[in-house]
C-alpha positions in Angstrom: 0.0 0.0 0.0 1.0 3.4 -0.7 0.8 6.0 1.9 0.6 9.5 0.8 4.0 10.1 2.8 6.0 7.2 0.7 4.6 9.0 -3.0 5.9 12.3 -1.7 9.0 10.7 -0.9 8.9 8.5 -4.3 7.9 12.0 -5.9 11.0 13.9 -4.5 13.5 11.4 -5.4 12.7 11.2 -8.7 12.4 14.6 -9.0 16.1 15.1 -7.6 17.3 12.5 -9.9 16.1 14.5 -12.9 17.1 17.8 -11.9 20.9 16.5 -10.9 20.5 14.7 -14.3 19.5 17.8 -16.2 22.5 19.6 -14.2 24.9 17.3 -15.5 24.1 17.8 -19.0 24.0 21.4 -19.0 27.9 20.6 -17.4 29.0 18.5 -20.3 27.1 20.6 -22.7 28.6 24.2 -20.9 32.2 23.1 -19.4 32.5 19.8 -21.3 32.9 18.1 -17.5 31.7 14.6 -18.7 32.3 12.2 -16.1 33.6 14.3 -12.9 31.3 13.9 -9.9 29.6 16.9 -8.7 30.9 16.4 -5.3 34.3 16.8 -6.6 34.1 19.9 -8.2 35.4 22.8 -6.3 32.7 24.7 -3.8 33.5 28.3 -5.8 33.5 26.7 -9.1 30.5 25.0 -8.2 28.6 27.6 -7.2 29.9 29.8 -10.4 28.2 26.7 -12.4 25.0 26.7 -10.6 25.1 30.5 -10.8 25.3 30.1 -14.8 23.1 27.1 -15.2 20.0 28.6 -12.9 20.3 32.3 -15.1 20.5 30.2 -18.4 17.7 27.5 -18.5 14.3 28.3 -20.1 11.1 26.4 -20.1 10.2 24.5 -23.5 8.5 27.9 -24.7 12.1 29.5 -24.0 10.9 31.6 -21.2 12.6 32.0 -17.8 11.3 29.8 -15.0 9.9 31.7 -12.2 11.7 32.2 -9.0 10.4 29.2 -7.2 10.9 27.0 -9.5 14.6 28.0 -9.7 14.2 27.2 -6.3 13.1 23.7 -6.3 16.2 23.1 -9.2 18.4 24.1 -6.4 17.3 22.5 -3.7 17.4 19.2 -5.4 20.6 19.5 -6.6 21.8 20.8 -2.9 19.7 17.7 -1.8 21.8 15.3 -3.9 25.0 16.5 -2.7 
């Protein structure tokens, strides 16, 4: 049985594993960093990247996402590390 607790849980994970994934590939696509693990990169650096990627992503429609959306990006990928 599936409590409402264990979706939101299921929902979360999932939706940190695509945000981290859409991180990387702005990374390899950006700063051609292919196989380096985000934990490994330098805190500054880091934080210069998710600075850049956050200010550069558009919706499908190529507008900007609004501010808590940007939000939620962040927190996953501050979730996954």
């Amino acid at each position: 049985m599936h409590t409402p607790l264990r979706r939101t849980l299921g929902n979360t994970k999932l939706k940190t594993r695509q945000d981290v994934r859409r991180f990387r590939k702005f990374l390899k696509r950006n700063y051609n960093l292919q196989s380096m693990a985000l934990i490994d990169i330098d805190p500054d650096t880091l934080r210069n990247y998710l600075m850049d990627y956050l200010t550069s992503i558009r919706t499908r429609k190529g507008l900007k996402y609004d501010p808590e959306t940007l939000r939620s990006y962040y927190l996953s990928i501050q979730r996954f590390l």
